[in-house]
Every structure is written in C-alpha cells, then in structure tokens.
BAVEX-829443 format. One record per atom (N, C-alpha, C, O): x, y, z; residue number from 1; residue in three letters. Coordinates in steps of 0.1 Angstrom, whole numbers, plus 5000, padded with zeros to 4 digits. Example, Ala and Ser with C-alpha at 12.3 -4.5 7.8 and 13.67 -1.06 7.14 Angstrom:
<rec xx="5132" yy="4943" zz="5078" seq="1" type="ALA"/>
<rec xx="5123" yy="4955" zz="5078" seq="1" type="ALA"/>
<rec xx="5132" yy="4967" zz="5078" seq="1" type="ALA"/>
<rec xx="5142" yy="4967" zz="5085" seq="1" type="ALA"/>
<rec xx="5128" yy="4978" zz="5071" seq="2" type="SER"/>
<rec xx="5137" yy="4989" zz="5071" seq="2" type="SER"/>
<rec xx="5129" yy="5000" zz="5079" seq="2" type="SER"/>
<rec xx="5134" yy="5011" zz="5080" seq="2" type="SER"/>
This chain:
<rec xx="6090" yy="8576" zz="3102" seq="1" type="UNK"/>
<rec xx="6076" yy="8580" zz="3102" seq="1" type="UNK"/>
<rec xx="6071" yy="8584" zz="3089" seq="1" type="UNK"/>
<rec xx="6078" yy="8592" zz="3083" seq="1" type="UNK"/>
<rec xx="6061" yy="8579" zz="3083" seq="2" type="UNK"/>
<rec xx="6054" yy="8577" zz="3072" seq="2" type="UNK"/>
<rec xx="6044" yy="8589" zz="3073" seq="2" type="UNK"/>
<rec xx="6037" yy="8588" zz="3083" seq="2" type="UNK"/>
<rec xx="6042" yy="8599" zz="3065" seq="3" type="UNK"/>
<rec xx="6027" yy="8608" zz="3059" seq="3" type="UNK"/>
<rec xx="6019" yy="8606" zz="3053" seq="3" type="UNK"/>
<rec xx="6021" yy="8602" zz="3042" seq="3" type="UNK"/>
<rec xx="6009" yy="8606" zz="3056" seq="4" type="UNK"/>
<rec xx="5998" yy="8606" zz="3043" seq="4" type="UNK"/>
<rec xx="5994" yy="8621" zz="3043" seq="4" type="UNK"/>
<rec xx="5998" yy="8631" zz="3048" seq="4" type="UNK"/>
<rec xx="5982" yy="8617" zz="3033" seq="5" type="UNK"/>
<rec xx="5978" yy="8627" zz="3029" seq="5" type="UNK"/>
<rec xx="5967" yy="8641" zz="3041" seq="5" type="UNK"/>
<rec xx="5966" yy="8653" zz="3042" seq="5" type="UNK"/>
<rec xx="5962" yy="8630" zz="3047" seq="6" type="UNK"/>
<rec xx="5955" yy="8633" zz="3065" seq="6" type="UNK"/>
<rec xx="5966" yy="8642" zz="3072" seq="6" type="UNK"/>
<rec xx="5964" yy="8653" zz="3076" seq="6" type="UNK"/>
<rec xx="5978" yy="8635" zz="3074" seq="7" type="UNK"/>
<rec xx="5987" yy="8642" zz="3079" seq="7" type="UNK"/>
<rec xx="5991" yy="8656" zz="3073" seq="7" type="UNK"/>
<rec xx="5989" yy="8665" zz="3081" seq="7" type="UNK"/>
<rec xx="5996" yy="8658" zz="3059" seq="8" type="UNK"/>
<rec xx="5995" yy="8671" zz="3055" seq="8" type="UNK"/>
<rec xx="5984" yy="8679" zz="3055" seq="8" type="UNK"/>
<rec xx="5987" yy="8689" zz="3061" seq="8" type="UNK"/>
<rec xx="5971" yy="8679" zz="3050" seq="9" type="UNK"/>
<rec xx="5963" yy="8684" zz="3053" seq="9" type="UNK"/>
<rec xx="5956" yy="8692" zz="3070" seq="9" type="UNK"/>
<rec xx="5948" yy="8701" zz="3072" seq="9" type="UNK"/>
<rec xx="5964" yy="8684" zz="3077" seq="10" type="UNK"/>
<rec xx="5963" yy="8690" zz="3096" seq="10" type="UNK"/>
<rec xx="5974" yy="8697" zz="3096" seq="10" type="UNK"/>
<rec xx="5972" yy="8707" zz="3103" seq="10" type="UNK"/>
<rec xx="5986" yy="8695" zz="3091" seq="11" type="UNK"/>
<rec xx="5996" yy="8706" zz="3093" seq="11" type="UNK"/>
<rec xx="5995" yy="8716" zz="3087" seq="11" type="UNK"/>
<rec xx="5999" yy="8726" zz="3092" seq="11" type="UNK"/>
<rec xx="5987" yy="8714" zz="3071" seq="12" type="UNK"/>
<rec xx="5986" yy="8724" zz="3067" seq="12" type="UNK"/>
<rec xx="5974" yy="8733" zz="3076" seq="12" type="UNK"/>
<rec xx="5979" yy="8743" zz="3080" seq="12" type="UNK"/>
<rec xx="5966" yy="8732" zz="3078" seq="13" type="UNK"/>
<rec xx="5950" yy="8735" zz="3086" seq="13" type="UNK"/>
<rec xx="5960" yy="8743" zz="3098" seq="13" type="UNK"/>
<rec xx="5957" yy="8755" zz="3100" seq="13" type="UNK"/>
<rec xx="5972" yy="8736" zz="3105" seq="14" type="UNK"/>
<rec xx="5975" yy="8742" zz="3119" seq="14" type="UNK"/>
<rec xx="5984" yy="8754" zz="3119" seq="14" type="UNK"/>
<rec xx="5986" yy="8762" zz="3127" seq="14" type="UNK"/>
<rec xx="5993" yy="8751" zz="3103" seq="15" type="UNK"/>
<rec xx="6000" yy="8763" zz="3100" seq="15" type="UNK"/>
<rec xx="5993" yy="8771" zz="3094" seq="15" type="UNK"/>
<rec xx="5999" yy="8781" zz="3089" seq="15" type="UNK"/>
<rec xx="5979" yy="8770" zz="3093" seq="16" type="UNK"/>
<rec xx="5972" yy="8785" zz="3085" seq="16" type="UNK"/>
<rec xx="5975" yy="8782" zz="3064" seq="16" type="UNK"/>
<rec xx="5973" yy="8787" zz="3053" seq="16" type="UNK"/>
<rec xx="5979" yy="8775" zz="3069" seq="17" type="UNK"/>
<rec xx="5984" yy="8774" zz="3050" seq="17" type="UNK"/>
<rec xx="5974" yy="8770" zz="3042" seq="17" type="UNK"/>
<rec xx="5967" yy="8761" zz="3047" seq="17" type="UNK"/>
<rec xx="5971" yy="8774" zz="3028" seq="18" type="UNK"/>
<rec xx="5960" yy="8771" zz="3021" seq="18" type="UNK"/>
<rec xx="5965" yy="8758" zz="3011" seq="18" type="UNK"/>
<rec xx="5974" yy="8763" zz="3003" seq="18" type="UNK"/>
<rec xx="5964" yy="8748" zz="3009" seq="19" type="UNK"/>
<rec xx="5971" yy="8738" zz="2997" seq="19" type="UNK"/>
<rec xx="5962" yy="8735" zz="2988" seq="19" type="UNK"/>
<rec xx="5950" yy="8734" zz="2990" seq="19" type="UNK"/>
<rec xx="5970" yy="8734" zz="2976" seq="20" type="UNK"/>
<rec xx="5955" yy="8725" zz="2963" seq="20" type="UNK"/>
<rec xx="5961" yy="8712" zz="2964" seq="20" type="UNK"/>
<rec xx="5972" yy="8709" zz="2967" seq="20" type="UNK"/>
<rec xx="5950" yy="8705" zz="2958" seq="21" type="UNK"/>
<rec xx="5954" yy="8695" zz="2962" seq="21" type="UNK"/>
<rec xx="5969" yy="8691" zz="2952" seq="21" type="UNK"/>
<rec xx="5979" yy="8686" zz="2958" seq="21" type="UNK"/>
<rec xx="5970" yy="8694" zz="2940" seq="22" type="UNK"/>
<rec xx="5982" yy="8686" zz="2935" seq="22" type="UNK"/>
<rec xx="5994" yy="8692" zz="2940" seq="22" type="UNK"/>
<rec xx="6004" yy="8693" zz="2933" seq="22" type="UNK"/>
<rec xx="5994" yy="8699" zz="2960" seq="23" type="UNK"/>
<rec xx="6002" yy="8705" zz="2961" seq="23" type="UNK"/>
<rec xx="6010" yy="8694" zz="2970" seq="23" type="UNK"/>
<rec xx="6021" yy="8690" zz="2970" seq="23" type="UNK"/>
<rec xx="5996" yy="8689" zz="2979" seq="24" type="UNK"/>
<rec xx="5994" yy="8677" zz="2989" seq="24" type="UNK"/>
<rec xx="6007" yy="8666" zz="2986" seq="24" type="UNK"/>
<rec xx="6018" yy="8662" zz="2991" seq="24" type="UNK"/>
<rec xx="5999" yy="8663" zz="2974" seq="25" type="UNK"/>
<rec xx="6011" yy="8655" zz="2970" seq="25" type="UNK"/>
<rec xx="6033" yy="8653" zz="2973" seq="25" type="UNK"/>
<rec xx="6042" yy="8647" zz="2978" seq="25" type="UNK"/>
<rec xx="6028" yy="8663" zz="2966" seq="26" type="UNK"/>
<rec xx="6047" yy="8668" zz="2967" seq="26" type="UNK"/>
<rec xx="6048" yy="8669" zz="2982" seq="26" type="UNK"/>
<rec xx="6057" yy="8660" zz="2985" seq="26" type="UNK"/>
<rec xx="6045" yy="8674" zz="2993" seq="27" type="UNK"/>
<rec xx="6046" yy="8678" zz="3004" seq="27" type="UNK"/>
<rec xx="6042" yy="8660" zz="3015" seq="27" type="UNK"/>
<rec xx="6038" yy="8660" zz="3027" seq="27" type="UNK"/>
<rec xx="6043" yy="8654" zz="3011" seq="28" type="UNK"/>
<rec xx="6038" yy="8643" zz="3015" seq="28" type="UNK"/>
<rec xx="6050" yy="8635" zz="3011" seq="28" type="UNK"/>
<rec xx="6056" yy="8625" zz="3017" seq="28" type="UNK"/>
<rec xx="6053" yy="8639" zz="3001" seq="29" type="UNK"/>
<rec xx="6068" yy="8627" zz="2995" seq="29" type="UNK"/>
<rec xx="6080" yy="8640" zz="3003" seq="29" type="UNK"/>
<rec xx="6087" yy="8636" zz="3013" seq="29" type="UNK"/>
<rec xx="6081" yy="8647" zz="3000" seq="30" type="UNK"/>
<rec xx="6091" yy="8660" zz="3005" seq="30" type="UNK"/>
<rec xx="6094" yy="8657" zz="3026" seq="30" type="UNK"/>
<rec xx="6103" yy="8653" zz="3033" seq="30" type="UNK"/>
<rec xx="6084" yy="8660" zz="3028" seq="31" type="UNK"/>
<rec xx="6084" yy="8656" zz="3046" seq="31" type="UNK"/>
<rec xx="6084" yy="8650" zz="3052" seq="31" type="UNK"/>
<rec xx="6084" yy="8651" zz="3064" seq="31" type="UNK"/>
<rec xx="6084" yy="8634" zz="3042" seq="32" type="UNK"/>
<rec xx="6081" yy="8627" zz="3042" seq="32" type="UNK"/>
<rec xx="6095" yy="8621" zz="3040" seq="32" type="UNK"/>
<rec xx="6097" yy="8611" zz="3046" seq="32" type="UNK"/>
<rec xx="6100" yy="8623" zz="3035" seq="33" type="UNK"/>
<rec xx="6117" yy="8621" zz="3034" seq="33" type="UNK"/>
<rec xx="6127" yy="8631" zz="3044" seq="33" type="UNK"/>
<rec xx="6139" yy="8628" zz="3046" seq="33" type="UNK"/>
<rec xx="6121" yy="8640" zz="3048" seq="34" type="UNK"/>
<rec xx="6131" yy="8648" zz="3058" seq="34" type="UNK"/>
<rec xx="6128" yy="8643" zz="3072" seq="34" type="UNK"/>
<rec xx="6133" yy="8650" zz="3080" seq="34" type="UNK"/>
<rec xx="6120" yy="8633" zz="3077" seq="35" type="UNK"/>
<rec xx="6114" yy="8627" zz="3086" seq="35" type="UNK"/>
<rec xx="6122" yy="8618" zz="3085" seq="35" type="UNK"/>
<rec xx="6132" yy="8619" zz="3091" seq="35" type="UNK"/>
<rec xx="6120" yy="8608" zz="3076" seq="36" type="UNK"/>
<rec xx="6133" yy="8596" zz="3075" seq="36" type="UNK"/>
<rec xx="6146" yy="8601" zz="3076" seq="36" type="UNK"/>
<rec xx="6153" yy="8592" zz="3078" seq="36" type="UNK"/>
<rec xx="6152" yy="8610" zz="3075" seq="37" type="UNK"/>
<rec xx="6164" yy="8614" zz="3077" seq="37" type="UNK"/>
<rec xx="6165" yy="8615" zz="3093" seq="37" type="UNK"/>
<rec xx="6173" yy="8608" zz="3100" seq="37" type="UNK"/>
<rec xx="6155" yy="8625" zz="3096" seq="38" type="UNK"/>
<rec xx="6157" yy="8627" zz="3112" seq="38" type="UNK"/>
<rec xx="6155" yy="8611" zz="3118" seq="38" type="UNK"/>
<rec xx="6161" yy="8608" zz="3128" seq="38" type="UNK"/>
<rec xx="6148" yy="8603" zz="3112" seq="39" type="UNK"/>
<rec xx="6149" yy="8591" zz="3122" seq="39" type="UNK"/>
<rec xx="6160" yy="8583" zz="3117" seq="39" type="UNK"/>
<rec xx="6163" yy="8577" zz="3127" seq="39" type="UNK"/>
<rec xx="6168" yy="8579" zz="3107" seq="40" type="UNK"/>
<rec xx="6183" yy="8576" zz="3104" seq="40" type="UNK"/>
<rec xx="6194" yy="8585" zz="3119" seq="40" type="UNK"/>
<rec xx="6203" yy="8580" zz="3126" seq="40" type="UNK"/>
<rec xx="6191" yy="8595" zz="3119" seq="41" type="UNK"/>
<rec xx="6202" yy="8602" zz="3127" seq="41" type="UNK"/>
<rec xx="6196" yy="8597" zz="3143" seq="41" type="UNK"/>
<rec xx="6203" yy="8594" zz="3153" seq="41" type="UNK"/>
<rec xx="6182" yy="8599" zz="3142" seq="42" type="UNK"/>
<rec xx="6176" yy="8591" zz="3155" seq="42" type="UNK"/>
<rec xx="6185" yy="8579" zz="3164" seq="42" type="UNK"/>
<rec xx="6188" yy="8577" zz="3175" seq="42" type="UNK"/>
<rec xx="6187" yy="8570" zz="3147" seq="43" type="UNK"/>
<rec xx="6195" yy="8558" zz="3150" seq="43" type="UNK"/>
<rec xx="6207" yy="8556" zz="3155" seq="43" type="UNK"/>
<rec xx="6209" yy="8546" zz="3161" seq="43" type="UNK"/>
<rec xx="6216" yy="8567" zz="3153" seq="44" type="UNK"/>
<rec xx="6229" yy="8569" zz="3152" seq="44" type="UNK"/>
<rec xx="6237" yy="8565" zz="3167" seq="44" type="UNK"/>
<rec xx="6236" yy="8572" zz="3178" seq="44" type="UNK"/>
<rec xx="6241" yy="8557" zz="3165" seq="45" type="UNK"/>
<rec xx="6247" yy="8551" zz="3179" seq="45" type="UNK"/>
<rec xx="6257" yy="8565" zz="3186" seq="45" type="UNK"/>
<rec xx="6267" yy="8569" zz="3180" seq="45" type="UNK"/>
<rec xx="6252" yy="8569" zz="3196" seq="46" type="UNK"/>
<rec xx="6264" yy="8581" zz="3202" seq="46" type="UNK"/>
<rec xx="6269" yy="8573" zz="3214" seq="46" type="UNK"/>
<rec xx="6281" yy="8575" zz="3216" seq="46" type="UNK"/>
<rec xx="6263" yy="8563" zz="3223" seq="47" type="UNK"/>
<rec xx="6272" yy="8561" zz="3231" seq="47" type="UNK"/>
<rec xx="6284" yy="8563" zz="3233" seq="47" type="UNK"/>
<rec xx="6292" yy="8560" zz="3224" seq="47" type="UNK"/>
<rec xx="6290" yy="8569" zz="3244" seq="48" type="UNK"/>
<rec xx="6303" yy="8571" zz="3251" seq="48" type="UNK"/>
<rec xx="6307" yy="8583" zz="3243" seq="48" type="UNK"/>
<rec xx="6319" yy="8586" zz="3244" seq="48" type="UNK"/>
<rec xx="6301" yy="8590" zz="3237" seq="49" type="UNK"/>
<rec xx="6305" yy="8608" zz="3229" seq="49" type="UNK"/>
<rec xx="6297" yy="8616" zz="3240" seq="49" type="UNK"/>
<rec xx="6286" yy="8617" zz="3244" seq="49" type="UNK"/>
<rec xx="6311" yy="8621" zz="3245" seq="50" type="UNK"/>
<rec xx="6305" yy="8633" zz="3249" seq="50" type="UNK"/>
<rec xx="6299" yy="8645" zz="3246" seq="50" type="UNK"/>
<rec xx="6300" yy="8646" zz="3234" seq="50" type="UNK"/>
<rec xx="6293" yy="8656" zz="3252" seq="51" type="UNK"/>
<rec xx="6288" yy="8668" zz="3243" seq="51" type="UNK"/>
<rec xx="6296" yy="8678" zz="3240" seq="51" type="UNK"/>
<rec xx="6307" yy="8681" zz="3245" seq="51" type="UNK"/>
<rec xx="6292" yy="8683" zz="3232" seq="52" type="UNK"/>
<rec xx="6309" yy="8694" zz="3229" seq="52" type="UNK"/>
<rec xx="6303" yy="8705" zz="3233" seq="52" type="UNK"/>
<rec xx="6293" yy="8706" zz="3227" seq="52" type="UNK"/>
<rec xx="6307" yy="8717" zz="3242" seq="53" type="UNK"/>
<rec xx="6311" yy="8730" zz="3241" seq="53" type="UNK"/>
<rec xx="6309" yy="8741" zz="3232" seq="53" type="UNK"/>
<rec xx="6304" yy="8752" zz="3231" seq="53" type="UNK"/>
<rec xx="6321" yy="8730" zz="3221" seq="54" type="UNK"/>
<rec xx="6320" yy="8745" zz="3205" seq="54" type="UNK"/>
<rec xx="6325" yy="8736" zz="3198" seq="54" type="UNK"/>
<rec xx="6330" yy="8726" zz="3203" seq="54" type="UNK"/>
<rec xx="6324" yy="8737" zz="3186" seq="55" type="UNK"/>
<rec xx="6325" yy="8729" zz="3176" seq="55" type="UNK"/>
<rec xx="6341" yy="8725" zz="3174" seq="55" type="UNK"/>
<rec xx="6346" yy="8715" zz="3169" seq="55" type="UNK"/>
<rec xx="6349" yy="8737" zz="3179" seq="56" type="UNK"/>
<rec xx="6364" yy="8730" zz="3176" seq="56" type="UNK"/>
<rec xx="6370" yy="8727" zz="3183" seq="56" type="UNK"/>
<rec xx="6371" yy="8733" zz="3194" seq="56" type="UNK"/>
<rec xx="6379" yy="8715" zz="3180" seq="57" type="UNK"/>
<rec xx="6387" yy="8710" zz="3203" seq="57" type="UNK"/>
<rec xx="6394" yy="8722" zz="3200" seq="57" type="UNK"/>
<rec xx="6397" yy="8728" zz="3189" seq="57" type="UNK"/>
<rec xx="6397" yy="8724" zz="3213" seq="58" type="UNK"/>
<rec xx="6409" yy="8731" zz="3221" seq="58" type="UNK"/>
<rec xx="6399" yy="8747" zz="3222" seq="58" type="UNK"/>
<rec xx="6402" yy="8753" zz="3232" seq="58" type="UNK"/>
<rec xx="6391" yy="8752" zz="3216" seq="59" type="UNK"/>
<rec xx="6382" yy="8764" zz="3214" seq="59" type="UNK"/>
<rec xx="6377" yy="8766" zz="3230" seq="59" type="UNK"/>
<rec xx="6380" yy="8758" zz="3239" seq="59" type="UNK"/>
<rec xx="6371" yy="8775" zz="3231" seq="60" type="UNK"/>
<rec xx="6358" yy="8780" zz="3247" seq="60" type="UNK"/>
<rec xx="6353" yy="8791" zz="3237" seq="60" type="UNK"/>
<rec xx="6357" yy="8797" zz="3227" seq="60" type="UNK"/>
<rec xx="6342" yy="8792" zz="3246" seq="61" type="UNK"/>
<rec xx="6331" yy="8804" zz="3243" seq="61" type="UNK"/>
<rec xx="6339" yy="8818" zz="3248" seq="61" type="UNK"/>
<rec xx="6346" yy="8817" zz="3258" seq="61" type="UNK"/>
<rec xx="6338" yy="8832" zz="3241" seq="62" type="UNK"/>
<rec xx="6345" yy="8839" zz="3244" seq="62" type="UNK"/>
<rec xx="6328" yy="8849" zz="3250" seq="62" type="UNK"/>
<rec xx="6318" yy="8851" zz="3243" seq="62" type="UNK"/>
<rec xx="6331" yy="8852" zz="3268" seq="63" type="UNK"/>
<rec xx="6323" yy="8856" zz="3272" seq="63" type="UNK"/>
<rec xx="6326" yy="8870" zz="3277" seq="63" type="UNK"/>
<rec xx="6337" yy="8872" zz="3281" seq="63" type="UNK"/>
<rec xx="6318" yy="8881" zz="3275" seq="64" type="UNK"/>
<rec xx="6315" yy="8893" zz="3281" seq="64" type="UNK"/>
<rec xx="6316" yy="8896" zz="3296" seq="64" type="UNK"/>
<rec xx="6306" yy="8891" zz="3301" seq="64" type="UNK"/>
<rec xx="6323" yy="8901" zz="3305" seq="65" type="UNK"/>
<rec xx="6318" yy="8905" zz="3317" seq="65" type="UNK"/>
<rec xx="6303" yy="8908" zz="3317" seq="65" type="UNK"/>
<rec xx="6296" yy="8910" zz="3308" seq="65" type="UNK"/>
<rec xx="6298" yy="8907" zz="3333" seq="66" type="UNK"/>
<rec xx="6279" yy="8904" zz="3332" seq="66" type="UNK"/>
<rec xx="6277" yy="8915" zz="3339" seq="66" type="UNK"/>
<rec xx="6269" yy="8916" zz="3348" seq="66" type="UNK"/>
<rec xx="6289" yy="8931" zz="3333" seq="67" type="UNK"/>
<rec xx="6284" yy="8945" zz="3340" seq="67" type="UNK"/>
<rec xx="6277" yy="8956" zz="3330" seq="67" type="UNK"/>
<rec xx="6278" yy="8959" zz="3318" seq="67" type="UNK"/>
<rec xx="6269" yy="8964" zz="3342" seq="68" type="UNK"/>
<rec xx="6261" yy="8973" zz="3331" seq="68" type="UNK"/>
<rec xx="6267" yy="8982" zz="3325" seq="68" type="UNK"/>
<rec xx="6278" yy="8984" zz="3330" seq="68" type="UNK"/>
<rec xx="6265" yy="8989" zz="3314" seq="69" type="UNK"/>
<rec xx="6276" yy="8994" zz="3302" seq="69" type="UNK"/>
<rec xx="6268" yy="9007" zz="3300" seq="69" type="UNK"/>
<rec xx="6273" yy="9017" zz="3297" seq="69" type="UNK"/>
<rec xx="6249" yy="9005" zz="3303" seq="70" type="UNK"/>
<rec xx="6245" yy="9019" zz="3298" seq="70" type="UNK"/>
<rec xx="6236" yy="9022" zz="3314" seq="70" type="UNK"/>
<rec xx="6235" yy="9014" zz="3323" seq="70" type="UNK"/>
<rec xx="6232" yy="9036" zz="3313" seq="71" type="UNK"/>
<rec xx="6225" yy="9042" zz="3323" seq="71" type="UNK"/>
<rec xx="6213" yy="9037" zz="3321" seq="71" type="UNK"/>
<rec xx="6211" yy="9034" zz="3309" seq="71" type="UNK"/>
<rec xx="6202" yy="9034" zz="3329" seq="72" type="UNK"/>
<rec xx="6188" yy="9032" zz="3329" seq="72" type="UNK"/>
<rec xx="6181" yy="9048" zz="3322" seq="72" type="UNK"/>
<rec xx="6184" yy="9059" zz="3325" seq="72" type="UNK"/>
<rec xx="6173" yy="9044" zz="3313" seq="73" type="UNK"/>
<rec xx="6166" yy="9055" zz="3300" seq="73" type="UNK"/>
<rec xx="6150" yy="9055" zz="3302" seq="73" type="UNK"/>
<rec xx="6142" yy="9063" zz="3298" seq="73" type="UNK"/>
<rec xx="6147" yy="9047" zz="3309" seq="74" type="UNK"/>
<rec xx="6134" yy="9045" zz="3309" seq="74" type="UNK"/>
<rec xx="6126" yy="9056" zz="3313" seq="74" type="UNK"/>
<rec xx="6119" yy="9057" zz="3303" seq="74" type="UNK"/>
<rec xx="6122" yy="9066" zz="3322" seq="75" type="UNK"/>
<rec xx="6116" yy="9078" zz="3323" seq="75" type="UNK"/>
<rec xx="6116" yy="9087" zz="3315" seq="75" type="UNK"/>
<rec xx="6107" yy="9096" zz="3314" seq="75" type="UNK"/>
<rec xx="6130" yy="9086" zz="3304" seq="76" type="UNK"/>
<rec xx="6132" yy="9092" zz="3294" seq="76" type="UNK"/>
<rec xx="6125" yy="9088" zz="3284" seq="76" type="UNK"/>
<rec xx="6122" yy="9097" zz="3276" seq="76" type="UNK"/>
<rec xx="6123" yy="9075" zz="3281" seq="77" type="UNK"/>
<rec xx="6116" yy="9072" zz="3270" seq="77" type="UNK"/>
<rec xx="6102" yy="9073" zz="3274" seq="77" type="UNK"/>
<rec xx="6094" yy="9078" zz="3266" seq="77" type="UNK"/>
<rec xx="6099" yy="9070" zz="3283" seq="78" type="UNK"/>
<rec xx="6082" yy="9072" zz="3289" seq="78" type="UNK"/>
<rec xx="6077" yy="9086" zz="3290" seq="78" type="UNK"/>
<rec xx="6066" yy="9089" zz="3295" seq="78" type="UNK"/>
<rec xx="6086" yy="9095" zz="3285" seq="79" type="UNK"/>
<rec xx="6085" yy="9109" zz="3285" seq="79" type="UNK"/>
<rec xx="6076" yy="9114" zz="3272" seq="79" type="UNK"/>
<rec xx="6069" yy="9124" zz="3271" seq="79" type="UNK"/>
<rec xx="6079" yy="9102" zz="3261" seq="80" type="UNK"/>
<rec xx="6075" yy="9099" zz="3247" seq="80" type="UNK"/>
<rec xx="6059" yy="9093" zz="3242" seq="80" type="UNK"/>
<rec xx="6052" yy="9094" zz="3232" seq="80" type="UNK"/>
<rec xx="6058" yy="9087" zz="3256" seq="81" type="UNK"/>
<rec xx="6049" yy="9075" zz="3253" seq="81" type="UNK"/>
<rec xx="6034" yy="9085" zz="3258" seq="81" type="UNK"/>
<rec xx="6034" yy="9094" zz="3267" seq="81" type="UNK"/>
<rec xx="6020" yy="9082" zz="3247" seq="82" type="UNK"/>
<rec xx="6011" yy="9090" zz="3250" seq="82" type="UNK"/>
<rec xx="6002" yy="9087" zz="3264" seq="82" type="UNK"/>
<rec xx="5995" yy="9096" zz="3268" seq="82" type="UNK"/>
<rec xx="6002" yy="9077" zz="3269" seq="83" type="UNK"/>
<rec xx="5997" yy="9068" zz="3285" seq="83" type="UNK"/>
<rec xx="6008" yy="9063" zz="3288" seq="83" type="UNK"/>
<rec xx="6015" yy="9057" zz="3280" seq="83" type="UNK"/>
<rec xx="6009" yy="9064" zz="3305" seq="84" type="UNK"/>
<rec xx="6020" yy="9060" zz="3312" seq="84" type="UNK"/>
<rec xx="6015" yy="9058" zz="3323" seq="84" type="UNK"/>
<rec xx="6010" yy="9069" zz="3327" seq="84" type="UNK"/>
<rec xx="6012" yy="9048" zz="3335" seq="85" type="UNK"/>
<rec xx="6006" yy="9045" zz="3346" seq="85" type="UNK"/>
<rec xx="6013" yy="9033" zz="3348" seq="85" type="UNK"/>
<rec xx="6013" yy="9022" zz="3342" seq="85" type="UNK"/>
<rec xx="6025" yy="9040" zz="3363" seq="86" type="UNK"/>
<rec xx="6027" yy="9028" zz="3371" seq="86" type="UNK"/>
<rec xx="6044" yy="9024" zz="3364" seq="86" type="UNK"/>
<rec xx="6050" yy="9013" zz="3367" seq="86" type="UNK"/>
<rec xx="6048" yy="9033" zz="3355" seq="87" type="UNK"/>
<rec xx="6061" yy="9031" zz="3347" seq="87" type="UNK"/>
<rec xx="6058" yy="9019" zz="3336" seq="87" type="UNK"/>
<rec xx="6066" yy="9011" zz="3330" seq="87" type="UNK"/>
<rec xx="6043" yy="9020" zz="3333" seq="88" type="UNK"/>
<rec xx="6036" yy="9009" zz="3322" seq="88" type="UNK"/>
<rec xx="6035" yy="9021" zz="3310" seq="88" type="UNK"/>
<rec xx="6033" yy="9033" zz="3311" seq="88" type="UNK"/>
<rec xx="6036" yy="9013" zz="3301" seq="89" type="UNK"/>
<rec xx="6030" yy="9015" zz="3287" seq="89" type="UNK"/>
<rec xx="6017" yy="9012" zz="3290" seq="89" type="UNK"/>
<rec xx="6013" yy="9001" zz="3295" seq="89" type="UNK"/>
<rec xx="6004" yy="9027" zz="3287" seq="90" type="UNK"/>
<rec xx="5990" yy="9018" zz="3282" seq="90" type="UNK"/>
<rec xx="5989" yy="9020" zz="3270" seq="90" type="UNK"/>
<rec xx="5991" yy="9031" zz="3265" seq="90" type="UNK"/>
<rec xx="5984" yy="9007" zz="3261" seq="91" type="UNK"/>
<rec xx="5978" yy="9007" zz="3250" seq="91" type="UNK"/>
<rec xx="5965" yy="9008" zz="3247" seq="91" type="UNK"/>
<rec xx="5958" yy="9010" zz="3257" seq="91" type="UNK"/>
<rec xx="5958" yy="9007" zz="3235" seq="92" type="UNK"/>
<rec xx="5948" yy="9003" zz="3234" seq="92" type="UNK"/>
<rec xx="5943" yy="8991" zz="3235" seq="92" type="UNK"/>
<rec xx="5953" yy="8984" zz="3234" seq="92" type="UNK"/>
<rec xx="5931" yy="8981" zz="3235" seq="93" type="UNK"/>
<rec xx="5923" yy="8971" zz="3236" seq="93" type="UNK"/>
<rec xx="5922" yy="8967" zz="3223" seq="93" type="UNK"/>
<rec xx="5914" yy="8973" zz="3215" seq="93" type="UNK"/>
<rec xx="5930" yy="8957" zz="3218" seq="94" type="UNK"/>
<rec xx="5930" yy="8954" zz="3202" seq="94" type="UNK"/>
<rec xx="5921" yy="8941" zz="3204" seq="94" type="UNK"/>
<rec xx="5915" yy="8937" zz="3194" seq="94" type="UNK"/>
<rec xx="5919" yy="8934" zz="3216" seq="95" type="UNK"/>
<rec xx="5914" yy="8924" zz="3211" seq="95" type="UNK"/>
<rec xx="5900" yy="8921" zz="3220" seq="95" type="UNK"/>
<rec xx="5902" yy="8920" zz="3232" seq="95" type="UNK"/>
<rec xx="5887" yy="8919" zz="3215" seq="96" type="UNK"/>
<rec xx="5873" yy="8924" zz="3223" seq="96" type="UNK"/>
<rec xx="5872" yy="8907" zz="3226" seq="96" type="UNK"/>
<rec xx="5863" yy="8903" zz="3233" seq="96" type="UNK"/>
C-alpha cells in the first residue's frame, strides 16, 4: 500500500498531530515503507504452521491458581471518598 501526501495529512488531522509541510514528506516515504513490510509478511506463505503457545517448543504458560489472595477493601476505601451513593464514586460533571 502506497501514501501520498492526502493520506498523511488525514492521519495526521485524526491523530491530533500538527505537521509542516517539509515534515509531510519524510513521513510519507517512512510509512510508507513500514506498510510494505507489513504487506511482504502479508505474503508469507504459513500454510500447514501451526500456532504456537510460547515461543519455545517443549515450554507452557506458567499459570496462577484463579483464588482470592486479598479481602474485599472497598467500604474501606469509600470511607475516603468525598460522595458515595449506591457503593458509587460521585464525581463532578466535567463535561457540559
């Protein structure tokens, strides 16, 4: 997949980012090559590979028992909090 200049300019606009233009440039050849990479690996024949687990044969994920370890704190911390309705945090209205 190929960039122009249209194209950085919208990513830039959607990420908030400000560019001059002689920045445009570099960032059009730059992403513009890490795009062609991802579509080279796109290519990459995997047929008949399966997915791996963990990165090394013979390895497994080393897993935790799925039991509770601490007491419930919450009334205790809500003891802190300056509004409390309903075991809720109230905040303020930040956005009108």
């Amino acid at each position: 997949m190929s960039l122009d200049r249209a194209d950085i300019e919208n990513i830039a606009r959607l990420a908030r980012l400000a560019l001059r233009d002689d920045e445009v440039a570099g960032y059009v050849a730059t992403l513009g090559s890490i795009l062609g990479l991802v579509g080279e690996l796109d290519r990459a024949d995997t047929a008949g590979i399966e997915p791996m687990a963990h990165p090394l044969a013979g390895l497994s994920q080393r897993l935790r028992a799925d039991t509770v370890t601490e007491t419930d704190r919450h009334a205790l911390y809500q003891q802190n909090a300056p509004q409390v309705e309903a075991g809720l945090y109230i905040v303020p209205k930040v956005i009108e």
